[in-house]
Structure formats: C-alpha cells, structure tokens
N, C-alpha and C positions, 0 to 999 in steps of 0.2 A: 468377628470382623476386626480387621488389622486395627490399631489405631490409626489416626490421623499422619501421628510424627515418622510413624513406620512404614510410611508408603516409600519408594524407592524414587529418589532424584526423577531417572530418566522416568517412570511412570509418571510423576508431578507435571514434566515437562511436556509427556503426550499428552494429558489432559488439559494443559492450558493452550498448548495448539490444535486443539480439536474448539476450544474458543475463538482460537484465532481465524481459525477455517471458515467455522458457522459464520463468524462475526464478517470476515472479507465478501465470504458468498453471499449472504444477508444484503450489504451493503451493496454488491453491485446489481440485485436485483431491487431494491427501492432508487439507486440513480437509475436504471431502464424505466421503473415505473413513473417517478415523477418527471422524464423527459417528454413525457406526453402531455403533460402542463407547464412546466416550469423550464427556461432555458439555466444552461449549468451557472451562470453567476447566481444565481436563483436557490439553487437546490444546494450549491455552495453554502449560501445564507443562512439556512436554515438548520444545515449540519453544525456550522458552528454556534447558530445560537441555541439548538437543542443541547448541543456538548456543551456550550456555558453554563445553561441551567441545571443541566446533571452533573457537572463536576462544583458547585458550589456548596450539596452538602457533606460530599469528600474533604474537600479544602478546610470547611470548618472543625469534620473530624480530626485530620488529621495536623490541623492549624494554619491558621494566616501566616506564618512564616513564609509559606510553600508560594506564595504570591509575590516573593519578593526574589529577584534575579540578581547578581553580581558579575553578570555581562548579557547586556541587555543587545549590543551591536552583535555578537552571538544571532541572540534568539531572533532578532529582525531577518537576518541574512537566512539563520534557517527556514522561517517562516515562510520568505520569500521564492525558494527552493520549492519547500512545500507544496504552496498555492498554486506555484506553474505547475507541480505536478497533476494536482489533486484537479485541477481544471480539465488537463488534455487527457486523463484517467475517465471523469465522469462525461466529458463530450464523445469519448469513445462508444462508453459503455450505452449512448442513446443510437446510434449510426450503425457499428458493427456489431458482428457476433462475440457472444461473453467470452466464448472460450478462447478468441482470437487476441481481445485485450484482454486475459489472464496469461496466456500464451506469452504476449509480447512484453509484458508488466516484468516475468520472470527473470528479463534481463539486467533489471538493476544490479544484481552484484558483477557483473559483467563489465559495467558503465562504472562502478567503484574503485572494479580492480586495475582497468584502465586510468581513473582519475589519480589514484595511488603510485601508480607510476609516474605519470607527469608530475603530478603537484606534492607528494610528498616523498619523491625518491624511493620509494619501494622498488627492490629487488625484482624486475624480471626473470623470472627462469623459464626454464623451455615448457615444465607443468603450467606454469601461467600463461604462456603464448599461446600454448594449447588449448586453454580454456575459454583464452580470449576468441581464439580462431574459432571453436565449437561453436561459441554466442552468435556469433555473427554468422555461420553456417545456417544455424537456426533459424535467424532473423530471415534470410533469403527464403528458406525453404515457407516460411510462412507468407512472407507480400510475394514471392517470386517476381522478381521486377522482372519486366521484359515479355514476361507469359502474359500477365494481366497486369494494368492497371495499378497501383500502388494509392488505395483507399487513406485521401489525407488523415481520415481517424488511426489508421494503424501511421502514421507518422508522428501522431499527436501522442499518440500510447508511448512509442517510444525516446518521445521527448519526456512524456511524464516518467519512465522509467531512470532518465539520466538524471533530472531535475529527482527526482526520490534521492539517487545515489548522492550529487551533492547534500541534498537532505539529511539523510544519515549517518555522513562522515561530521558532518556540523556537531548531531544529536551525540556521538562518540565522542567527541571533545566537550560537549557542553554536559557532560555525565559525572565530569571529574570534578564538575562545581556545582551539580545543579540536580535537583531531585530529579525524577520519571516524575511525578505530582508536579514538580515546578514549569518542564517541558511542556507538560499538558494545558498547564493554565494559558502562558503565553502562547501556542497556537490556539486556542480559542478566542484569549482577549486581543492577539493581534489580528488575525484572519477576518473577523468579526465585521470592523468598520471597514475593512477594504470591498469585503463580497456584499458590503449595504451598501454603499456607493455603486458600486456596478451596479447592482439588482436595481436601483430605479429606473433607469432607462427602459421602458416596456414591461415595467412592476404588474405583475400578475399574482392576486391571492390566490394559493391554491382550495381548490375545493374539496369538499367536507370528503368525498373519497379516498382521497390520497395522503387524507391527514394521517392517518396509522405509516405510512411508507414516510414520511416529513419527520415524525418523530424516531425512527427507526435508525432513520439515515445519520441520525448526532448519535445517537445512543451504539450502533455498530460500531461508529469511527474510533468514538473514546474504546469501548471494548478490545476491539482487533489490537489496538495499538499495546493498551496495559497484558491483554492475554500474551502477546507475544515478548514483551518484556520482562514476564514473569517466569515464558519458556525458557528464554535466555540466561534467566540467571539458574536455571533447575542443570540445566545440559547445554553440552558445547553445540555449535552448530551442523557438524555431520550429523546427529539428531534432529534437530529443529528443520534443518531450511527442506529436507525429503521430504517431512511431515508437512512442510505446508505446499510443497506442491501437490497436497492432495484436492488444492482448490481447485487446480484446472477438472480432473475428470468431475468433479459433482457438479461446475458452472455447468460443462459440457451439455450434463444430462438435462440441467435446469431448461437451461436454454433451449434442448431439443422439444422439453414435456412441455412446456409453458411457452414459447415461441417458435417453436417450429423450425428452430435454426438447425441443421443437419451438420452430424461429426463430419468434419472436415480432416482426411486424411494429413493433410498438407500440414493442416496449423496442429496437429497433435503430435504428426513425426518432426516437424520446428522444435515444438516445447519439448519433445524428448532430448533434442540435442540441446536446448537448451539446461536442459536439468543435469545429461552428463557434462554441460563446462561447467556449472556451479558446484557440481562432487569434489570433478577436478580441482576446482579452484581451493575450494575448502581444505583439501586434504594437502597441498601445498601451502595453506595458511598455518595446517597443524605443524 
C-alpha cells in the first residue's frame, strides 16, 4: 500500500471532491427534508448553530488565533452575500426539483465571470463571451420562459447562484489575510444571530424525527465547504470544477428514488451547457 505522502496531487484532489459531492448531495436532501417542518430562516438556524458547535473543537486544536479577523467589513459583506444565497438555495431546494436547483446553482461561475468584468476590469475575450452566452443558453433551456411559467424558486436559485459568486470573489480576497479556519468561524459567528432573529417569527421546534437531518445540515455545510478547499489547493480547477459536477446526475437519481421527481430532459441538457461554458471559461482563465 502506497504511503500516504505518495498519493498523487490530482488523486488527493478527487478524493476530497468526492467529499465535496457527498457533502453538497447530503445537504440538499436534509433542506428537502426538514422543509416539511421548518421554514428556511429556520433550518438556516440550525445549520449554523450545528456548524458553530462543530467547528469549536477544530478552533481549539488548531488555536484561538483563527477567531480573530483583520478585516472584519470583509467578512460582514461576505457573509452577507452568503446568507442571500444560502436562503433562495434552501427555499429552492423545498419547492422544486433537486436536479433543477443543482442545474441552475451551476451558474455561479458564469455570474463571477461576468462580475469580473464589470467590477474588476477583467479582460473579455471572445472564449469568455462564449462562455458567458453558453451560461445563459443554459439558464433558458432549463426555466424556458415563455413555454412555461418561470417557477419563482428557479429565480430565487439563480439569485442564490449570483449572491455565491459575490461571495466568493470576497472569500478570494479575504484568503490573502485570512485562514479557510478563520472564514469558517466568522460565517458561523455572523450568520448565527441574523437566522435567530428571523427564526422567531412562527418558531417551530423541530421534531424528534428530523433531529438526525438538523444535525446533518451544519455538519454537511462545514464539510462541502473544507472538502472543496482542500480540492483546490491539491489541483487546478479544470480538475475540480468537472468533478463536482458530478452532483447534478446523483441529486437527479436521489430525487427520482426518494421523491419521485422524473429526469427532466430540459434541466439536464440546460446543465450540460451549462458545464460546457464553465470548461470554456476555465480554460480561458488558464
């Protein structure tokens, strides 16, 4: 058996997105589950206070320092970013089909690569126009406006998706000062009191059932998030970002076995072209 230190980069990096997978898939089947008791400010709540209590004996191992920030308006704004997303993510995920918000979630780097342009003068070239047009190709083929109806939840997905991409471009800058441990803290200790203030309004304890999906749902978020920045530093992203589209086909199945949601032609040939503008994109970032 190889040692440990022997394993090869890109291998380290599939096996931490094969975490990242389980952990995203995981997660979006305990928000399906506990939307049948809890509405999402609710199940928000819980995710961060399960991730606060799991990430405090991390923080002691690897020290109280990691508690401490040196740019705090940073971490708020990202936070901020965040929770819009992480809201219109988990109200999707009780309304529509999984594979339809994994489908339409895909387009954050799409929503990046556009932000990048406006706000931080990034180069357009014709590879990025391209990719941009593919995204949005996508996006049509999956709502079809005009054939049918345009499901406020797949609006709200793709709010959460833009709301990520601000998110991320924050967490990119706040990396050059700021641990992945220290990231971690402050969206737990911020997010915290915001989703406890919402959650009173029609406060419901959930029941003894859905306690395992309650604990789950902290415990996935901290995971998905460390696995996949674990990815990133193993392999570049033409590696990584394939591999985690392998979320959509397995929600797909989920949702088919366990809910009865049927593959939808439409939203799977969307997220195909969705994933060739993100290749695109990547390989013009190389």
């Amino acid at each position: 058996m190889a040692a440990r230190g022997n394993i090869p980069p890109p291998v380290k990096a599939s096996l931490w997105m094969a975490g990242t997978v389980l952990s995203f898939t995981l997660m979006g089947v305990c928000g399906r589950e506990l939307s049948a008791e809890l509405n999402t400010f609710q199940t928000l709540f819980w995710r961060s206070l399960v991730g606060g209590i799991a990430i405090l004996p991390i923080l002691y191992y690897h020290g109280w320092g990691h508690a401490r920030t040196q740019r705090l308006g940073a971490q708020i704004f990202r936070n901020l970013a965040h929770f819009a997303g992480s809201y219109g993510w988990f109200y999707a995920i009780g309304v529509i089909s999984l594979a339809e918000v994994f489908a339409l979630e895909f387009t954050t780097p799409i929503w990046t690569a556009l932000l990048a342009f406006l706000f931080l003068k990034e180069r357009l070239s014709v590879a990025r126009v391209a990719a941009i047009a593919l995204g949005f190709a996508g996006i049509l083929l999956i709502t079809r406006p005009g054939v049918e109806a345009i499901h406020p939840a797949a609006l709200a997905v793709l709010g959460a998706a833009f709301a990520y991409a601000v998110s991320y471009a924050v967490v990119k800058s706040l990396t050059a000062t700021e641990s992945p441990l220290t990231i971690l803290v402050y969206m737990t200790a911020l997010q915290l009191p915001v989703t406890l203030a919402l959650s009173v309004d029609g406060w419901v304890w959930p029941s003894f059932a859905v306690l395992p999906w309650v604990v789950m749902v902290g415990l996935t978020s901290l995971s998905a998030h460390y696995c996949m920045a674990r990815a990133f530093q193993q392999a570049d992203a033409m590696l990584v970002v394939p591999l985690d589209f392998l979320r959509l086909p397995l929600i797909a199945v989920l949702g088919l076995l366990f809910y009865g949601e049927a593959l939808n032609p439409w939203v799977l040939g969307g997220a195909a072209l969705v994933f060739a503008a993100n290749i695109l994109n990547i390989r013009f970032a190389r």
